[in-house]
Structure formats: structure tokens, C-alpha cells
N, C-alpha and C positions, 0 to 999 in steps of 0.2 A: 297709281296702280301698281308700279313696280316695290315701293315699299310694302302696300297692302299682301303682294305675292309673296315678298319675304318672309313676311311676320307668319302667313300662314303657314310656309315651310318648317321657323321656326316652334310654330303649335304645335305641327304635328311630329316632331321631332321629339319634344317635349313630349307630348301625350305616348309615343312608343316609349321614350325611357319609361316613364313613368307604368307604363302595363307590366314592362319589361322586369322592371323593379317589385310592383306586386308579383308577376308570376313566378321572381324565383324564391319569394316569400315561403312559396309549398314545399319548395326542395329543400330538406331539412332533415339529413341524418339525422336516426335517433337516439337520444341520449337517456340509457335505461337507469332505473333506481330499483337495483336489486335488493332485499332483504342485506340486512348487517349480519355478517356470519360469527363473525370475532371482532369487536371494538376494542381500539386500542384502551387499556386499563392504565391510568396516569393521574399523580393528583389534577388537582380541580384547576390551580392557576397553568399550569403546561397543557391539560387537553382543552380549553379555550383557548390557549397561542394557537396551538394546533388545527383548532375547529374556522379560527378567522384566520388563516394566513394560509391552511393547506389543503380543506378538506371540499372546497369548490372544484378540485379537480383529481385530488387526489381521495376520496371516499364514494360510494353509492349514493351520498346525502346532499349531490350539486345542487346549490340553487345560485339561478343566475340572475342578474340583474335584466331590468329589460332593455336596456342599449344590447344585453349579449343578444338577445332574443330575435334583432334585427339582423337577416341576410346579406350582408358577407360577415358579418361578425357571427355571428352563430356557428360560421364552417369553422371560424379557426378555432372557438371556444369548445364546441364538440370534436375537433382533432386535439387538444390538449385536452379533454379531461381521458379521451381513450387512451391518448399516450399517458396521462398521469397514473390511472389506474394500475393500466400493466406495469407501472414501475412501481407505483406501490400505492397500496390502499389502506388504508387508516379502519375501514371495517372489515378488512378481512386478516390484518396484522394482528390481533391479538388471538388468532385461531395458531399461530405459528409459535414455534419452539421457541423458547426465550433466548437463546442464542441466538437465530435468525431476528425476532423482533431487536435486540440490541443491535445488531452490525445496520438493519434497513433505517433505527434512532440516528446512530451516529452517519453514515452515511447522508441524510437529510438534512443535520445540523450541520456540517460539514461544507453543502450546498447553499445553507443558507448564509452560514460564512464567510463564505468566497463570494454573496453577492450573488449566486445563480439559481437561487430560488427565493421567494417565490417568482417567476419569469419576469426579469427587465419592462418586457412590453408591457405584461397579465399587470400588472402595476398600476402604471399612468394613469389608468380608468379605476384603477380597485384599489383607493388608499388605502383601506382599511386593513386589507392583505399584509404591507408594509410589517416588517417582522423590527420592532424597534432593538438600540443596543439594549436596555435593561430588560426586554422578552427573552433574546437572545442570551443573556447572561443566566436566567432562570431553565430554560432549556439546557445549557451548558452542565449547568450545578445538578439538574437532576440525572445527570447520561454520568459527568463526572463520577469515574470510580475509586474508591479507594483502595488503596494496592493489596492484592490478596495479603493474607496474613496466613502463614503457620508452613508447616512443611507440607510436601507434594503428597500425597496420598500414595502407600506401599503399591498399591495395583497398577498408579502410575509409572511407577517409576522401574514398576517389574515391566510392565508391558516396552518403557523405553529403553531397557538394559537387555530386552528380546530380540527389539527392532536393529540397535545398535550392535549385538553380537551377530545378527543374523545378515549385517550390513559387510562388517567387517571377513568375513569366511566369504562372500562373493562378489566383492569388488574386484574389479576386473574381469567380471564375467559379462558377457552380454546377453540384454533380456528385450525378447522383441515387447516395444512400446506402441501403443496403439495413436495413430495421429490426430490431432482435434477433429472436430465436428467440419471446420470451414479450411481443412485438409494441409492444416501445419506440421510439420515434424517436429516430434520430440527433439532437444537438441543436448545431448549424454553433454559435450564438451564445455558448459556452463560452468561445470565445476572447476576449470582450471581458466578462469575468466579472472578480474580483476576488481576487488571490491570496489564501491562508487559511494557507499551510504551503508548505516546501519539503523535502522528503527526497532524502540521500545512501543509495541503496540497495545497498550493498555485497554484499550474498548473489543480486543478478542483476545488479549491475554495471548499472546505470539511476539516471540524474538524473530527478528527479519534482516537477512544482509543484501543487500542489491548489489548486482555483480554486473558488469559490463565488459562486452567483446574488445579487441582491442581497435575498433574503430570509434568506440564509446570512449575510451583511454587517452585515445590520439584525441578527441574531438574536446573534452575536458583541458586537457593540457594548452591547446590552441583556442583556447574559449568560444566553440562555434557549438553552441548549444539550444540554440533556437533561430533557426530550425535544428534538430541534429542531423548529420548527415545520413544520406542512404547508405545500409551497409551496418548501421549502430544496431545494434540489441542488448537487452536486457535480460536479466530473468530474479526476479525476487523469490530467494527463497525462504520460508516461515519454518517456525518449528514451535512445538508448543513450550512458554515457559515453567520451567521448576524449582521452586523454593524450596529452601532449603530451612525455614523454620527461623532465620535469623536476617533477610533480608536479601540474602543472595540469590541472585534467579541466574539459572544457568540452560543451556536451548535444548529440551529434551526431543519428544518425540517429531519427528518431519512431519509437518502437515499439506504442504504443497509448494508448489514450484511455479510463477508466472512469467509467462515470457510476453516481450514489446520487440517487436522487428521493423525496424524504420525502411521503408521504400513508397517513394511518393506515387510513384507509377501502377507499381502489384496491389498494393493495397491503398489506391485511391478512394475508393469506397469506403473505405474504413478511417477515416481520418490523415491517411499515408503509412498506418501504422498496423502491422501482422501483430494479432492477440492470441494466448494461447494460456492455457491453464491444463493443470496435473494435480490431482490431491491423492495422498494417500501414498505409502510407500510403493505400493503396487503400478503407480502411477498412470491412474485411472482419468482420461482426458473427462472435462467440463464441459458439459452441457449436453442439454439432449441435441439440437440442429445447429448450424451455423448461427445464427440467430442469436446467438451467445452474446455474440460481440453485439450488439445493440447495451448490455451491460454494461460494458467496458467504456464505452464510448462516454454514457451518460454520465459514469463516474468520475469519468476525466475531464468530462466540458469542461465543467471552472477551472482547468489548469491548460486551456485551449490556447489561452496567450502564452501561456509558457512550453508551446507545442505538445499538450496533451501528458506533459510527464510531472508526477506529484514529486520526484524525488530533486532534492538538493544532493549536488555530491558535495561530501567533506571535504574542507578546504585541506589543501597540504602545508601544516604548519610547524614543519619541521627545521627549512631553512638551512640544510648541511648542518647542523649542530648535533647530529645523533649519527652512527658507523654507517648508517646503511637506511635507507627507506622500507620501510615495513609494509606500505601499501604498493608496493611495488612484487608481494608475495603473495602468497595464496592466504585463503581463508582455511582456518582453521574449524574454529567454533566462536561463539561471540557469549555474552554474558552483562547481567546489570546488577551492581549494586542499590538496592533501593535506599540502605541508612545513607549514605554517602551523593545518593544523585550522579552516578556514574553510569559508563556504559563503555565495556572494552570488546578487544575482536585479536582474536589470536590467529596469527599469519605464521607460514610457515616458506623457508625455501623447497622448492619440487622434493629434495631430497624428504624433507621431515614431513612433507605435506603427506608426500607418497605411503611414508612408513605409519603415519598418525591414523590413515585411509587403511587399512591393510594389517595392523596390530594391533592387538588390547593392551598388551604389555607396553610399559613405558619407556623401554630403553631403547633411546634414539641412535642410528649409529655417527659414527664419526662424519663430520664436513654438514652435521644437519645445523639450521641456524635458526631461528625461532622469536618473536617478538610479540608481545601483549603490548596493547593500546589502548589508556585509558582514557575520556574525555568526561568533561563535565556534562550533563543534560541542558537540554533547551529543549521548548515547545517545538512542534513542527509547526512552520506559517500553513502548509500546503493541507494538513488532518489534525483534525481536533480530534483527540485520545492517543495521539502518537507524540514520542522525544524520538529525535535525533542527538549527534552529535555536538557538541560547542564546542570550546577552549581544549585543547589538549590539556589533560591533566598530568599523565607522564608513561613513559616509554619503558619499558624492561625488554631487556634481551640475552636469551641464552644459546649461547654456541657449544655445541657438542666436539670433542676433537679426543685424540688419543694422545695420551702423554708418555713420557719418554720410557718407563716403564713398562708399556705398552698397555695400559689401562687407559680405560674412558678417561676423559678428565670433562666438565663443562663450566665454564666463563661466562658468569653473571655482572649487568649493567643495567644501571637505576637511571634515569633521565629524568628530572622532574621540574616543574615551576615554568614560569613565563618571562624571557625566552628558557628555553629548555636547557637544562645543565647537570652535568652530569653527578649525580649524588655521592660522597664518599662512601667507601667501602664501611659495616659494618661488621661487626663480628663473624667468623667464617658461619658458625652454626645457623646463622640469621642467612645468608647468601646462601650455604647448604637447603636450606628451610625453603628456602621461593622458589629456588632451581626445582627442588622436586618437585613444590604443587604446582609449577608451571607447567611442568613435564608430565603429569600426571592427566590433565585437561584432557577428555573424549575431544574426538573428530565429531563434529554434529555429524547425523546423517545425511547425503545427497545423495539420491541415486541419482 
């Protein structure tokens, strides 16, 4: 009788999950399939990558398998496809400015890159999803651009010679800035921060230098970079690039400013990390609500092991074999050759940085000291359509002083090769010749 008791308990145990189980069958947010506003436009082998690996939850066009269909799987499957949506949608992307469609391409392939889309989990059950390396290579090849060609268009280059004069007559002026949406301050003192990186960003056609506080400087130097400490920040600033009709791109117009503020505590919510965005000279804050930062977040997950931050800082490969450390000065302006595969960044001591900030004219005064940095390119591991930094290529540097006549005089040094060494002096007109165009290089803009 006692066992007979049991089993009945366990029936009806049984028979409650099991009602239990149908009735949450009916509770089933709905998942709508609105009209396609805009479909994305792509050849035929990239939008079938697209249609089997992304559009179950990122398009109006979900269809789900019927494992999703069963309760609890249904909840998680209708909470990602509304999250995929709002990050982006495949039928409503082609209603959008081809610039926006290009940065939301590369952004996606980027994620898929790193392994963070299509979702780890979303997977296990959805082979098919699986974005192979030769799909991924085909996606790659179509976003792949090939480097503008020709010179900067005159309007361009008027508008950045307005921006740049108009920079230079009010620096050191103070201009009240308005503070993000999720209530950051603007932070003016970025500019006299410490470069960490620079990037050639080919998939928005932007020159970028990363600048860090000097607890980002101290945290580099002591290799505590993941986590970084509390107290680190960042701010990448972009500028638009300007050819020059022969290969050279130099950092024209400011396009914006982004700031990263590490505190695990303030901004626990946020991954530990304060986000902040400024476009435009005007320095007009990002995004309509707080809410912004859901952006940021998502675009950093796949660099979530590497505590949320895409940049490598450049190695220091100088080794005391050059007078003086360069990255120990300020940023000047940064610049890429495309025939050659280069990428340099022109630092200044405060004294030259000051007067580069604050004059058009090129005459530096006495005690200013100056260095161009030029390094080979490499891919960035962290963004497909970006180079970074590689091998040092070589070091120039010119110091400004007064000679005994009491004229200027300035002292030009060529550092070149691996390890670094110093190059013989050529002909004075040759050493006249680089000092000037060295000296002649615009301050990029920062407000």
C-alpha cells in the first residue's frame, strides 16, 4: 500500500508539470513580421550568406524552426530576434544612406570575425547559421575597399582649411559643451593626453589616433591591461581622410571624438566602463537618450575578453637608440602613405605642440622639438577594414634653436632600419628640404 501511495504522488506530480508545461505553451510574446521597407541590395552569393546565417533574427522574415516554437525556447528566441532587430535589420538597411549601410556591413562582418555572431548558443541547434571560413572570405571581398583614388575634392579641402583656420584664432578659448545623454562631461584636456594607437580606417575613410590619460600610460608601461585600471580613459579622435591625388592621405576635417572611462563601480551597468561620443566641430554629444550606450556595448562584446577595448597600443620600439622618445610627446597630426604601406604621427614637445595649436605660420620658436613616426601597416586582429601600426619604419626629428648669430637655426635626424640607426647626413638642401615639410604639417583639429 505504501508503494501504491507513492507512485500515486509521483502521477500526480507528473500530471501538474505536465498541465503546467502546456499552460505556459500560451504565453508567447509576439513576434511580428512587418512589411520589408528597404532589403538589403547585394550580389546573390553574400545575400544568401546573409539570408542563412543572419536573417532569422536579424530581418522581419524570422522563421523558426519548431524546437524554437516550444516554451522556454520560444522566450529566449523572441528576446533575440527583438534584440537583433533593433541592432539591425536586413529589411530595413537598404532604406538607409549608403554610408550608414557600409559602417552597420562592416560592423557585422567584424562580429562575425571575432566569433560573436551568429550567437555561440543560437548555433548548437541552428547548424546551418554556422558562417563558414570561405562564406566569411566572400563577405570580406565584397565590404573590402579599394583605396580612394585621385585627389580630395576642392570643397573638401575648402571646408577643412575653414574648420582648421577657424580652430586655430580660438584655441584657448573656452566653449561651453553640452554633456552626453547618460550625463558624461565633455573632457577639453584629451588633447594633451598621450597617444596609445593609431588607425587607418578604411571602411569609413577616417584617420584615428587613440590617446590615453596618464593612468592608461602608467597601466601600459606596467602591463595591467586587462582588466585596465579604474581611473584609465580614453578618447579616439577621427578626422576625415585627404588625398592628395598621389597616394598620400593626410587628416583633414575633425569628425568626432569618443571617450571609454574605466570604473567598475560608476559604471557597473555599463560593462565598468563610462561611454561618450561628440561629432562635429561643434561638438554636438551622441544620441538622442542614455540608451546610446547599448551601441557601444554591443560593438565591443567580442573584445569583452580583452576587457571591452578594440585597441592594441603600439609597441615602444625604440630601445634608447634614438635622442628622445617621441611617444612620450604630444600628437600633432597623423597621416598614411598608401604607395608605400605606411602610417606616421607627428608629436610635438608642449612648447611646438602649443604653437602648431595656435599658429598657421610655420615658424617654430626656439627650444621647440618635433618628431615624425613612421611605421609599416598591418591588419588590425581586433576590425576588419582597419591598419594599425607594425615595425617601425623610421624616426625623423627636428629641433628648433637659435644660433649664435642670433637666427633660428634647426637640427635634422633620420633614424631608419631594424634595429634603428641613425642615417648619414645627406646634402644640406636634402636636410633643408624635410625640415621644412616637416615644419610646415597643419595641427589636425581638436577641439
Amino acid at each position: 500500500m505504501k508503494r501504491l501511495g507513492q507512485s500515486r504522488i509521483w502521477v500526480g506530480i507528473a500530471a501538474i508539470g505536465c498541465a503546467a508545461f502546456a499552460g505556459v505553451q500560451f504565453i508567447r510574446p509576439t513576434i511580428t513580421h512587418p512589411p520589408t521597407t528597404g532589403d538589403l541590395r547585394a550580389p546573390a552569393e553574400v545575400a544568401q550568406i546573409l539570408r542563412s546565417s543572419c536573417y532569422d533574427c536579424h530581418s522581419n522574415e524570422t522563421k523558426l524552426a519548431w524546437f524554437d516554437q516550444i516554451v522556454p525556447a520560444y522566450w529566449l528566441v523572441a528576446r533575440d530576434v527583438t534584440a537583433g532587430r533593433s541592432r539591425l535589420n536586413f529589411s530595413e538597411l537598404g532604406s538607409f544612406p549608403s554610408a550608414q549601410q557600409n559602417a552597420a556591413l562592416y560592423e557585422a562582418v567584424n562580429q562575425i570575425q571575432l566569433g560573436a555572431m551568429p550567437l555561440p548558443a543560437y548555433l548548437h541547434l541552428h547548424h546551418n547559421a554556422v558562417v563558414t571560413a570561405s562564406q566569411l572570405a566572400i563577405l570580406k571581398n565584397y565590404l573590402n575597399p579599394a583605396p580612394a583614388v585621385g585627389a580630395a575634392p576642392t570643397s573638401d579641402l575648402s571646408a577643412d582649411e575653414k574648420q582648421y583656420k577657424e580652430r586655430i584664432t580660438q584655441n584657448g578659448q573656452k566653449h561651453a559643451v553640452s554633456r552626453a545623454a547618460n550625463g558624461i562631461e565633455f573632457m577639453p584636456e584629451y588633447k594633451n593626453w598621450k597617444a596609445i594607437s593609431t588607425t587607418d580606417r578604411l571602411d569609413n575613410q577616417t584617420l584615428r589616433v587613440i590617446l590615453g590619460n596618464d593612468t592608461a600610460a602608467k597601466a601600459i608601461a606596467e602591463n595591467r591591461t586587462n582588466p585596465w585600471p579604474n581611473g584609465t580613459a580614453f578618447a579616439k579622435v577621427a578626422w576625415a581622410q585627404r588625398e592628395d591625388g598621389q597616394g598620400h592621405v593626410r587628416s583633414g576635417a575633425f569628425v568626432q571624438v569618443e571617450f571609454m572611462i574605466r570604473d567598475s563601480t560608476k559604471y557597473a551597468p555599463t560593462r565598468g566602463w563610462g561611454w561618450a561620443r561628440w561629432r562635429g566641430a561643434g561638438l554636438t554629444p551622441y544620441g538622442r537618450d542614455a540608451t546610446f550606450t547599448d551601441e557601444c556595448i554591443g560593438c565591443h562584446t567580442p573584445v569583452r575578453n580583452n576587457d571591452y577595448v578594440f585597441t592594441i597600443p603600439t609597441p615602444r620600439q625604440y630601445n634608447g637608440t634614438v635622442p628622445w622618445n617621441p611617444s612620450e610627446q604630444l600628437v600633432i597630426t597623423s597621416s598614411v602613405d598608401r604607395q608605400s604601406s605606411t602610417m606616421s604621427t607627428f608629436y610635438g614637445n608642449d612648447l611646438a605642440v602649443q604653437y602648431s595649436r595656435t599658429n598657421i605660420r610655420s615658424h617654430y620658436p626656439p627650444g621647440s622639438a618635433l618628431a615624425l613616426v613612421t611605421w609599416t601597416q598591418r591588419e588590425d586582429p581586433h576590425w576588419f577594414g582597419a591598419k594599425i601600426p607594425g615595425q617601425v619604419k623610421s624616426i625623423e626629428f627636428v629641433k628648433v634653436s637659435r644660433g649664435q648669430d642670433g637666427n633660428e637655426a634647426s637640427i635634422y635626424e633620420n633614424y631608419e632600419g631594424s634595429p634603428l640607426g641613425r642615417k648619414s647626413a645627406t646634402d644640406g638642401n636634402s636636410a633643408s628640404n624635410r625640415i621644412a615639410d616637416l615644419l610646415s604639417l597643419h595641427a589636425a583639429v581638436m577641439p
